[in-house]
C-alpha positions in Angstrom: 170.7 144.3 -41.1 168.8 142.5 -38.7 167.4 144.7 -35.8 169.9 143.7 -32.9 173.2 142.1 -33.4 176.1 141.2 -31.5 179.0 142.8 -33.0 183.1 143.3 -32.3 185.0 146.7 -33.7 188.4 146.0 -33.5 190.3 149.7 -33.2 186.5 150.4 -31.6 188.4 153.1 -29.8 190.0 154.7 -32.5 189.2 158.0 -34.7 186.9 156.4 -37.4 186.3 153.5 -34.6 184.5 155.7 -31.9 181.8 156.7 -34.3 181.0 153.7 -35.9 180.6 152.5 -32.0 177.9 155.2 -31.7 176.0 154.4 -34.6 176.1 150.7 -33.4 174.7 151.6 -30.5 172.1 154.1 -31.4 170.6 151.3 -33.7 170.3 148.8 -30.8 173.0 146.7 -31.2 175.6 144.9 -28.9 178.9 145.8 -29.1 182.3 144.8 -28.1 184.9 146.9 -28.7 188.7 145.4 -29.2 191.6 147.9 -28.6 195.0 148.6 -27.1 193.4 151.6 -25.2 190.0 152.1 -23.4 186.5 153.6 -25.4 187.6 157.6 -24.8 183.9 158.3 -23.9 183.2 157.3 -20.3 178.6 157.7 -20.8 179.6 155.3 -23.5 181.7 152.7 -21.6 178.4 151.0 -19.6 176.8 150.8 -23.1 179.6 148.6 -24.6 181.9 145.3 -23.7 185.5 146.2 -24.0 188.8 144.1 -24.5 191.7 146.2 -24.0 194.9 145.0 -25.2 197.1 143.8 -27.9 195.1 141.6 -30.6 199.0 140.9 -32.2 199.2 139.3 -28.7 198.6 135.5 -28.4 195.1 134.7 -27.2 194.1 138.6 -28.6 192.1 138.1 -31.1 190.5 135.2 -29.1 189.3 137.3 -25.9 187.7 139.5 -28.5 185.2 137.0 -30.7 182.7 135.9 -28.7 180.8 132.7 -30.1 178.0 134.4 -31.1 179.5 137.4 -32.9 177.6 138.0 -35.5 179.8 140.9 -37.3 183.2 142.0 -37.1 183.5 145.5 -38.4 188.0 144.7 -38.3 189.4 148.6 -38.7 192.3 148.0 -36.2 195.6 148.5 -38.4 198.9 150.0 -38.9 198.0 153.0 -41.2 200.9 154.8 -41.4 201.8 154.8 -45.1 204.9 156.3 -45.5 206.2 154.4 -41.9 205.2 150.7 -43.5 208.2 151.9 -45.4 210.5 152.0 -42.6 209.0 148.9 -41.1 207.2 145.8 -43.1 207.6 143.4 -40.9 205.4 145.1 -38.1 203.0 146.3 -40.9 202.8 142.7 -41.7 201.8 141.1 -38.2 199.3 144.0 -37.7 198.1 143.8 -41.1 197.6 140.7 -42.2 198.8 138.4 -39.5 195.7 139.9 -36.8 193.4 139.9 -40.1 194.1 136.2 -40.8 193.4 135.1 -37.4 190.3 136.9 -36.9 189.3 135.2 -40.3 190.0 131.8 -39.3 188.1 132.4 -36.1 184.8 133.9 -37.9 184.9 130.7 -39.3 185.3 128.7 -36.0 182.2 130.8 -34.7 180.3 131.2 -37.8 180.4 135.0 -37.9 177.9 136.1 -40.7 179.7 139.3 -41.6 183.2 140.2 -41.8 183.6 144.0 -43.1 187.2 144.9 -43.5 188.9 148.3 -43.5 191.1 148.9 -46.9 192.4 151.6 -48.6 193.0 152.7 -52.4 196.3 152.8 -51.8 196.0 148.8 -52.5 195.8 150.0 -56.0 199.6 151.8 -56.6 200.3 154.5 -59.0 197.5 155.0 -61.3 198.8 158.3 -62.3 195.6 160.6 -62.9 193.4 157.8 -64.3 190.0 156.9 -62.0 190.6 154.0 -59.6 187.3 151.6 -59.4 187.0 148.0 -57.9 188.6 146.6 -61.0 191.6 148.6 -60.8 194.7 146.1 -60.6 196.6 146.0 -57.7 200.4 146.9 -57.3 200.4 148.7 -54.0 203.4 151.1 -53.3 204.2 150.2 -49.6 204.0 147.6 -47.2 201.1 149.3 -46.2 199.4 149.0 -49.4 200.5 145.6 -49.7 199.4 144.2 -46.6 195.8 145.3 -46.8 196.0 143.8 -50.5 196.7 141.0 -48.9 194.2 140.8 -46.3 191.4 141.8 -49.1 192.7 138.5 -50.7 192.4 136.3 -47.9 188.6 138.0 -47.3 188.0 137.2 -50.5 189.0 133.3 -50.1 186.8 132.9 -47.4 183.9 134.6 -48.7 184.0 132.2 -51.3 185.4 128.8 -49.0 183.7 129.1 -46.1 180.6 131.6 -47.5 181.4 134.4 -45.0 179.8 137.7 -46.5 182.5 140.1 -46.9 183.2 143.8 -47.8 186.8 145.2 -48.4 185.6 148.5 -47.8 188.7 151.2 -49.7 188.6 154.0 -47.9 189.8 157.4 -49.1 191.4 159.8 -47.0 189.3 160.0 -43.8 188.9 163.1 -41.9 186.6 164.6 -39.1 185.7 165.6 -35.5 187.7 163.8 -33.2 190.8 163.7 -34.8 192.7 165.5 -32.6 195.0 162.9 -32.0 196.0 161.8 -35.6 198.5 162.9 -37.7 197.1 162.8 -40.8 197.1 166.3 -43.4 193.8 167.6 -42.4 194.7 167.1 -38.7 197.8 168.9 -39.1 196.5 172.2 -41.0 194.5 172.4 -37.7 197.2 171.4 -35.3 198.9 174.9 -37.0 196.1 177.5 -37.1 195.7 176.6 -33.4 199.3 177.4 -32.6 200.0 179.8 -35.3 202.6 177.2 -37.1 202.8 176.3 -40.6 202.8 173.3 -42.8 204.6 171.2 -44.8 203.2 170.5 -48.0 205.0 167.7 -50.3 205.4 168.7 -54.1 204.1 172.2 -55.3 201.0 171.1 -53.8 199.0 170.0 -56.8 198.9 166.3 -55.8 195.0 165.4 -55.7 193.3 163.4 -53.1 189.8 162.5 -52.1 189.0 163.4 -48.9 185.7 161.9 -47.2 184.4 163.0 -43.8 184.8 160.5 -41.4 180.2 159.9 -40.5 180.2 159.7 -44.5 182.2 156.3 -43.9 180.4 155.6 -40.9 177.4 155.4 -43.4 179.4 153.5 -46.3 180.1 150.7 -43.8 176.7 150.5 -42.6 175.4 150.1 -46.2 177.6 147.5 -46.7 176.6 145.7 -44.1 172.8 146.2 -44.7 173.0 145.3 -48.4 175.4 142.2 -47.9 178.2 143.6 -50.1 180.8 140.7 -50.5 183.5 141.9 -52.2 185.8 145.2 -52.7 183.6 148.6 -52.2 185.3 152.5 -52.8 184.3 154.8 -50.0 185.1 158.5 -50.8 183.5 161.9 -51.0 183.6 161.6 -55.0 185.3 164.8 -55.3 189.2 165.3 -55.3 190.9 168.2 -54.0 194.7 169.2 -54.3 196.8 170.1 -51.2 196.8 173.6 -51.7 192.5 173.2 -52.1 192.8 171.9 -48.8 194.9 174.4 -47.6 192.9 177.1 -48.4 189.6 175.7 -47.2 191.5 175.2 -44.2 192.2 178.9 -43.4 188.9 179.4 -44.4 187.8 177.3 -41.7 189.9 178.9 -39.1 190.5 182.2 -39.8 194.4 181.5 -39.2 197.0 181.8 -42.3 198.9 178.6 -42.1 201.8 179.7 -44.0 203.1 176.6 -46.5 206.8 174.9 -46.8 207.2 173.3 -49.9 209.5 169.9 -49.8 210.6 167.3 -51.8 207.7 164.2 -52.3 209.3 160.9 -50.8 209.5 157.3 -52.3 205.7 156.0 -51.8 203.6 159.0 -52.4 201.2 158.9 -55.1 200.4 161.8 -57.3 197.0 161.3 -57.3 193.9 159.6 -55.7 191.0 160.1 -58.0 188.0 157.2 -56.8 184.7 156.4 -58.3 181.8 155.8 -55.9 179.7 154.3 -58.3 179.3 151.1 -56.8 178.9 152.5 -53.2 176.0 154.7 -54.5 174.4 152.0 -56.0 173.8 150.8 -52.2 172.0 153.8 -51.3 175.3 155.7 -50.7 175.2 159.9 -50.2 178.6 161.5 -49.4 176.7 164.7 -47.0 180.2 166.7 -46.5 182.1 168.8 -49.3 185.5 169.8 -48.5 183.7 173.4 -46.5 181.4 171.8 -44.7 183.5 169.2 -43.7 186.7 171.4 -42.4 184.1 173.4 -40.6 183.5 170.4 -38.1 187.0 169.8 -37.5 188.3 173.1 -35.8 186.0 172.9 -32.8 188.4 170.0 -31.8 191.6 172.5 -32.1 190.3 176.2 -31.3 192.2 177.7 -28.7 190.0 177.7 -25.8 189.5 181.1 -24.2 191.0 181.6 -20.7 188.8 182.9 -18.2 190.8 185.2 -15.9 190.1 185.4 -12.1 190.2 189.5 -11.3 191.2 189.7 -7.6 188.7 191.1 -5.1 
């Protein structure tokens, strides 16, 4: 990783986005940030170069690469699994489309780097077995599929055009500043602070790996450092079931987040057991278990404390 580079973020302004900004820019380097909304932290704003709009959007992706990009870290997407479902086509032009053009334009401007934002739900139903790098492929839902399919056209420029590129898998990503996500994790919070409950699909024994979101923040500067071409598992190495998280969760927050079971939908897989092998290898050190972890998310959703005005 050389000591200053210029580098894009596409969904810079996102969740996992933000804090991959801020470790960009505590090690130096210059940074644009692509998105459809503006970088949330206005000390931060000076700091960076910012294209706000659409990169589905002719011209998009073009406004964003600057000929002397050196990296593009590409984590804008449509990550709603179980929506893909509902709508492919859309999946597909934020997907794969965005991914392809971006591509084709590292090429143009001889971007060095291209690191890639996938998922292990590229893989499909393994059942309980351990998905790795050389897992097959038969993804469940358009989401799954498209990102298989951008991995597959990383991988034929990496070996065309010699672009050094990392399909980086992540597992389920979760962390401080994800108060505005919808994922599990951000919902268990979402109902200690408002004394709800949750819906859980299945009896709850479904198994997932859940990594903490400055864990992945490290994974993808790793990659980058080491020149990983190629697919790369990012987890926490660990796999919890709902209820697990559940309970760690009211742990967390003191609140009892009472539980509805229903029925598992078409898309879901029973389990998401990684090995981080490969990632280790790198220098790769998950820091957050499951406690830890939940214990930096409920600052973003405790009921702050009202300070009352007593009249004179």
């Amino acid at each position: 990783m050389p000591d200053r580079s210029r580098v894009l973020v596409t969904g810079g302004a996102g969740f996992i986005g933000r804090r991959v900004v801020r470790a960009l820019l505590a090690g130096g380097h210059e940074v644009t940030v692509a998105d459809l909304r503006a970088f949330p932290d206005p000390a931060l704003r000076p700091a960076i170069r910012e294209v706000i709009g659409d990169l589905c959007d002719p011209g998009g992706p073009e406004a964003a690469i600057r000929p002397d990009t050196d990296v593009i870290i590409h984590l804008a997407a449509f990550t709603y699994v179980l929506a893909s479902v509902k709508d492919p086509v859309g999946t597909y032009r934020i997907n794969v489309d965005v991914t392809a053009r971006l591509l084709e334009l590292a090429r143009q401007h001889e971007v060095g780097t291209f690191l890639f934002a996938s998922t292990n739900a590229v893989t499909g139903n393994v059942g309980s077995a351990v998905i790795t790098e050389q897992t097959v492929l038969r993804p469940l839902t358009a989401y799954g599929a498209t990102k298989a399919a951008a991995e597959m056209l990383l991988s034929s420029y990496t070996s065309s055009y010699g672009l050094t590129g990392a399909a980086l898998r992540f597992a389920n990503v979760y962390g401080p500043g994800m108060d505005q996500k919808d994922s599990f994790v951000a919902r268990l919070m979402r109902a200690a602070c408002d004394g709800t409950g949750v819906q859980v699909r299945g009896d709850g024994t479904m198994r997932r790996d859940v990594v903490h979101v400055d864990d992945i923040v490290q994974g993808i500067m790793l990659a980058w450092q080491a020149r990983h071409t190629g697919p790369l598992i990012l987890g926490s190495g660990r796999t919890a079931t709902v209820n697990e998280m559940v309970a760690a969760a009211r742990r967390a927050t003191g609140a009892p987040i009472p539980v509805e079971n229903v029925p598992v939908p078409p898309g879901e897989m029973p389990a998401v057991v990684v090995d981080i092998s490969a990632a280790k290898a790198l220098g790769y050190q998950p820091v957050y278990d499951l406690e830890s972890g939940m214990a930096t998310v409920w600052p973003d959703f405790v009921p702050k404390t009202r300070t009352e005005v007593v009249p004179a």
